[in-house]
N, C-alpha and C positions, 0 to 999 in steps of 0.2 A: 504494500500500500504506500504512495507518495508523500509525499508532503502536501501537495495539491489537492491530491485527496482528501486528505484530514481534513484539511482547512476548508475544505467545502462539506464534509462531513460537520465542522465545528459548526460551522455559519446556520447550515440546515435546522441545527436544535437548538438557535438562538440564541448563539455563545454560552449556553450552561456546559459542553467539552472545555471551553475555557476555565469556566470557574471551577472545574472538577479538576482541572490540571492544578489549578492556584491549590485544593482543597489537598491534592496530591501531594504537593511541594509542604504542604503544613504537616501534612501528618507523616513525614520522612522527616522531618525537621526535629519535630517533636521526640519521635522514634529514636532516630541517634542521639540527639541531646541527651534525654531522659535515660536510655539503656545506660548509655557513659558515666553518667551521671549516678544512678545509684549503682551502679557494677562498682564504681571508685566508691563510695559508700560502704555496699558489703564487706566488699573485701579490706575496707579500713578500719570497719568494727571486727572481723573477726580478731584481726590483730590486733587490737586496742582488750578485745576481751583476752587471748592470750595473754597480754600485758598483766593483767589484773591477775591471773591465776599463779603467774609466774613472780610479779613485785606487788604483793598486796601493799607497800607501802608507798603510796602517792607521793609523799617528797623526796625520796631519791631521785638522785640525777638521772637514771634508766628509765625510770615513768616520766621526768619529765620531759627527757627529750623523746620521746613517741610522741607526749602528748602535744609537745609543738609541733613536732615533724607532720602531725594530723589537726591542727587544729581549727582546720577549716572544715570538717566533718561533725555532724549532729553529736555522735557519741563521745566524742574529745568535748563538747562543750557543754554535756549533762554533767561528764566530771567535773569538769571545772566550777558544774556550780556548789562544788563539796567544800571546793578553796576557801570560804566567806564563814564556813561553817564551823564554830567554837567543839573543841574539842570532845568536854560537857555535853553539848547539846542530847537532849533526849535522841533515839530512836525515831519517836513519831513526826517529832521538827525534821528532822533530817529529811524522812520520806517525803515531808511537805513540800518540802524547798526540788528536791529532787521531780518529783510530781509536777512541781510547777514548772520547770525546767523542761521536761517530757510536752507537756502542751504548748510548749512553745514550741518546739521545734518540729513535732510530727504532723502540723497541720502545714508545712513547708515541702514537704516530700512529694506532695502527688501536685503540684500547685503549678505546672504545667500539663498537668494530663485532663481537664477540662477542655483545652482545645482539642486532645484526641478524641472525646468523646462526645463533642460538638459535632468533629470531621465523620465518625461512623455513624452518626444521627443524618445530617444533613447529605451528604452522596448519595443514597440511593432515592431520598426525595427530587434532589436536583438531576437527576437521572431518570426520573418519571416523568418530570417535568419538562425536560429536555424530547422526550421521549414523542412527548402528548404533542411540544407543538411541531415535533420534526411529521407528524401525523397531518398536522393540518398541511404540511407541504406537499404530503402524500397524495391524500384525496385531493385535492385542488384540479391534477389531470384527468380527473374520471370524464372531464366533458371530450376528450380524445376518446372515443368510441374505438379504434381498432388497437391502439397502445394504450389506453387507459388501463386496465387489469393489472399488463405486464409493471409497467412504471409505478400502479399502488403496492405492489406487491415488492418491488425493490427500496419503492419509499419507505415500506415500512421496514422492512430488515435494517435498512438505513439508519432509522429513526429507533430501533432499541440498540445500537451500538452505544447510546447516552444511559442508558437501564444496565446495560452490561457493565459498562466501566463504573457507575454510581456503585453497584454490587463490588467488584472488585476493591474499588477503594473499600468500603465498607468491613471486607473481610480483609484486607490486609491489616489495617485500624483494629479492630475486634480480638485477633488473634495478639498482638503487640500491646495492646490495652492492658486484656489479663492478663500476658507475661512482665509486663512493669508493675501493675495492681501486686501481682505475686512479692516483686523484689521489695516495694512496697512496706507489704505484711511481712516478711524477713527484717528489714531494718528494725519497724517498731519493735518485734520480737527482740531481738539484738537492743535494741532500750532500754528495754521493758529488765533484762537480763542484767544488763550493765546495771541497772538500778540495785538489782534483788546483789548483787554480788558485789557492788558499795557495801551497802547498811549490811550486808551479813560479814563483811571486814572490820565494821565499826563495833568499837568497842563502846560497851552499854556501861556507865559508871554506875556503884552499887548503889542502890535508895538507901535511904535513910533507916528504914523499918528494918531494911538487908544489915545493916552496921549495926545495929541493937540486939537484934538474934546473933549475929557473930558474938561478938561483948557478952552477952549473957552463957555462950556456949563458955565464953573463956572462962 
């Protein structure tokens, strides 16, 4: 097929083949940016959760330079919100502050994949539509009596190449969707983790009730 082709293919469904290319170019944009983007993510919490298992104690020199050499990653800066945190501090402060830290950052992760899911909504409408008025171009020859049939019939084959491609985007989008959605739910998971593996490091200082039972054991 030409270029000539196409372009009169475009034109026939009333440049929506254009806007389905524009819709194209978004949702491969999206695609790589987004894969990239949390693939570096994962794989910088895994090693960030190594870190944890291997130097439970956050001010050594060895945590801290991971945690610069990452600190442009969500999980480097849940830690970091431990740094502010008095050594005392209860358990349940801690999870607070931590907690609040988490909802900061996990509503950041998917915050380009709306336009993915705009582009798998919007393609195979604009593909229908492309489709409907590549039709009115079809019928239009029916008043040709001895090639009218032949010419409605190629109109229209014509006219769902805009229904074809709306699909196609759609399912390229769909499938890329839930494998980011997936990487997604991995990060949080990896959060959620890095949390519970803080506070189970921290040491919980003994209450007061705790120092009076000891005392009286003495």
């Amino acid at each position: 097929m030409t270029i000539a082709k196409l372009i009169e293919l475009a034109n026939g469904s009333g440049g929506t083949l254009y806007l389905m290319a524009l819709l194209l170019l978004i949702a491969l944009t999206v695609i790589i940016g987004s894969s990239r983007l949390l693939l570096n993510m994962q794989q910088g919490g895994v090693q960030l959760m190594q870190m944890l298992r291997t130097e439970p104690d956050l001010r050594s020199a060895a945590a801290q330079a991971e945690l610069n050499r990452l600190a442009d990653l969500p999980h480097a800066r849940v830690i970091r919100a431990m740094d502010p945190e008095p050594l005392d501090a209860s358990r349940e402060t801690a999870a607070g502050h931590l907690e609040e830290a988490l909802m900061h950052e996990v509503p950041l992760l998917d915050r380009s994949l709306w336009m993915l899911d705009t582009v798998i909504t919007l393609a195979p409408l604009l593909g229908l539509f492309g489709t409907i008025i590549g039709m009115f171009g079809a019928f239009s020859v029916l008043d040709d009596v001895q090639n009218g049939a032949s010419q409605v019939t190629g109109g229209i084959a014509e006219a769902l190449i805009a229904t074809a491609c709306g699909l196609f985007i759609a399912m390229i989008g769909l499938v890329f969707f839930n494998w980011l959605n997936t990487r997604v739910r991995v990060i949080v998971h990896q959060l959620e983790t890095i949390k519970v593996m803080l506070l189970n490091r921290r040491e919980t200082p003994p209450t007061a009730s705790g120092s009076v039972r000891q005392f009286n054991r003495a």
